[in-house]
One Martini backbone bead per residue (centre of mass of N, CA, C, O) as a GRO file, in nm:
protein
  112
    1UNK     BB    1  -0.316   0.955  -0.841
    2UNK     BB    2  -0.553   0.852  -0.956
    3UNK     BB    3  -0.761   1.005  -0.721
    4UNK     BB    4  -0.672   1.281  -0.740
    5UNK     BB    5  -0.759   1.312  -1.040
    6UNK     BB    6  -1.056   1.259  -0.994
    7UNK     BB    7  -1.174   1.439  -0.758
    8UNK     BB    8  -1.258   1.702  -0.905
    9UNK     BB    9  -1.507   1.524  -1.041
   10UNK     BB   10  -1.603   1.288  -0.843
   11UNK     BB   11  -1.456   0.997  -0.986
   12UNK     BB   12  -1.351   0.754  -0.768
   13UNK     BB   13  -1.520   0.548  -0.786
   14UNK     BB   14  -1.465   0.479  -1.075
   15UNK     BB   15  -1.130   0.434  -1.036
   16UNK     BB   16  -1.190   0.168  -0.852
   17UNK     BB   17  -1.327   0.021  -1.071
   18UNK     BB   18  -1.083   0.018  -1.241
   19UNK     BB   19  -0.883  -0.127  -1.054
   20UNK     BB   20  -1.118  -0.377  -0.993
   21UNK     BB   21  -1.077  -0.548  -1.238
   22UNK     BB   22  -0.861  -0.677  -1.092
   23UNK     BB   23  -0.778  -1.001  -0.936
   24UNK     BB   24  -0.552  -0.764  -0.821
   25UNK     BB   25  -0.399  -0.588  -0.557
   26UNK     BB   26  -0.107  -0.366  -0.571
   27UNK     BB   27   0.065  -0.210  -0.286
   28UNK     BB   28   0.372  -0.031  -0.237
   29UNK     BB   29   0.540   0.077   0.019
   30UNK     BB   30   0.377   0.145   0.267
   31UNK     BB   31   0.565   0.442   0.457
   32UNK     BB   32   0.791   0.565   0.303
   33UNK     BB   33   0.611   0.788   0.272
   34UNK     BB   34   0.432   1.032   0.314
   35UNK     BB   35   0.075   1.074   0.384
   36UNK     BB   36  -0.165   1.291   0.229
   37UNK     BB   37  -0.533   1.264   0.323
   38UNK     BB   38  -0.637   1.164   0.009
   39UNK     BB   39  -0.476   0.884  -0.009
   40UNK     BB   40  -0.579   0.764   0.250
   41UNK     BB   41  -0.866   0.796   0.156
   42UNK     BB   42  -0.815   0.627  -0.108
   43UNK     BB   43  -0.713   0.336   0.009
   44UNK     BB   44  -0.976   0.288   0.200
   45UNK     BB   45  -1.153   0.283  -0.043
   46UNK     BB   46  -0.995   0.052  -0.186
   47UNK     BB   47  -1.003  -0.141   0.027
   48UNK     BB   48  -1.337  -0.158   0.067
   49UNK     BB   49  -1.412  -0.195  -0.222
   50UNK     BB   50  -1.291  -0.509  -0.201
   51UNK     BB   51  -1.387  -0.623   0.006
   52UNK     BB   52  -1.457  -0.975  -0.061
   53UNK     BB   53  -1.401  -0.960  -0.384
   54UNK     BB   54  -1.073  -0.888  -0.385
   55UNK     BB   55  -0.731  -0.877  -0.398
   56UNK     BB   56  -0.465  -0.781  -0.155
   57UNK     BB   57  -0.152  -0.653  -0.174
   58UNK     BB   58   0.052  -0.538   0.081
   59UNK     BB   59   0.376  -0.331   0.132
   60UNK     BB   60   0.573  -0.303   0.418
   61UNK     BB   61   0.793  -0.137   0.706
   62UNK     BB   62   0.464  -0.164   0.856
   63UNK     BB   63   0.322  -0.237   1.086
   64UNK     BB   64   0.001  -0.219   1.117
   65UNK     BB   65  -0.044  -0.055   1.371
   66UNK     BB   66   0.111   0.183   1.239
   67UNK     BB   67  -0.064   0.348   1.052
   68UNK     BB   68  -0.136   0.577   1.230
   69UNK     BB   69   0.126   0.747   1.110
   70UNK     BB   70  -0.049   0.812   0.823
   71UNK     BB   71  -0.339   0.828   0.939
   72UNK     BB   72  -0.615   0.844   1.078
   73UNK     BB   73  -0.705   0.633   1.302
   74UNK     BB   74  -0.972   0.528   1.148
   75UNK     BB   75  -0.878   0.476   0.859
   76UNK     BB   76  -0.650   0.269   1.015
   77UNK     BB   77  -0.872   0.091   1.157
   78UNK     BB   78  -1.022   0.010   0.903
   79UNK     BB   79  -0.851  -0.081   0.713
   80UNK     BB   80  -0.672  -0.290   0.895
   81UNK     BB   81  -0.902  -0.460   0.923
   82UNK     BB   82  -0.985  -0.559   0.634
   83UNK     BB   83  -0.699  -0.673   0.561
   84UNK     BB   84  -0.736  -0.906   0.787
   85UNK     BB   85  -0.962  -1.012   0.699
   86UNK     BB   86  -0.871  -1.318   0.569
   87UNK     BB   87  -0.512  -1.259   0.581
   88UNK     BB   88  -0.206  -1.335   0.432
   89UNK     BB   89   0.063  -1.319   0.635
   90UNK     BB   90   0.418  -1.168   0.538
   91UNK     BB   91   0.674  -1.208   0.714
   92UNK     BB   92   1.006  -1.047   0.772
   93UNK     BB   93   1.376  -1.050   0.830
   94UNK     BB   94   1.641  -0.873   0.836
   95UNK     BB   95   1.877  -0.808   0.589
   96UNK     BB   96   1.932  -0.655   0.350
   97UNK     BB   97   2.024  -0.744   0.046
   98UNK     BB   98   2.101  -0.533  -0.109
   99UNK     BB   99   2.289  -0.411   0.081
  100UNK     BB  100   2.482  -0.622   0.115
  101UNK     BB  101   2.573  -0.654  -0.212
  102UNK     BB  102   2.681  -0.379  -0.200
  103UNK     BB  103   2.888  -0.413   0.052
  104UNK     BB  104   3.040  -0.669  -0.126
  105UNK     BB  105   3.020  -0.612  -0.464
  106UNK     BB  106   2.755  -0.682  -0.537
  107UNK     BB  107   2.610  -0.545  -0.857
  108UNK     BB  108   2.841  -0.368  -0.911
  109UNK     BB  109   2.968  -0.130  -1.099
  110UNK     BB  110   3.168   0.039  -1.208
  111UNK     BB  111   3.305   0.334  -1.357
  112UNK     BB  112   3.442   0.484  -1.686
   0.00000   0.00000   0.00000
């Protein structure tokens, strides 16, 4: 939202250094809905900038490989590429814990 926002005027250079002044960026649940053409980009952007710089955390419950699902295979190929490179990766497999839980009724409450 934050570089849609910039692209207006043109700004979103500025947008991502005030982002990457954080020596932390995490980006959460990549691929979880559709991702814009101006998003994908935007993101590309921000991996980009950061890369070698800062470090960056991304969630996602999309294989690096997929990601060309969600933007164009270049801009996929590019991001995924710095994103790697240095990287460590933690894969997760199972249940979700959530649906689990839910489904045993533990942490739901009754409505009165």
């Amino acid at each position: 939202m934050l570089l849609r926002r910039h692209r207006a005027d043109d700004t979103v250079t500025k947008a991502i250094a005030r982002v990457l002044r954080a020596d932390l960026v995490i980006v959460d649940d990549i691929g979880l809905l559709p991702v814009a053409a101006d998003a994908a980009e935007g993101l590309y952007r921000l991996v980009d900038a950061a890369y070698e710089k800062r470090s960056v955390a991304i969630s996602s419950n999309l294989h690096p490989a997929g990601f060309d699902e969600l933007m164009p295979k270049t801009l996929a190929t590019a991001t995924v590429d710095r994103l790697l490179h240095h990287a460590h990766i933690c894969q997760t497999s199972g249940e979700s814990v959530r649906l689990t839980q839910a489904l045993a009724g533990q942490g739901v409450s009754p409505l009165s």
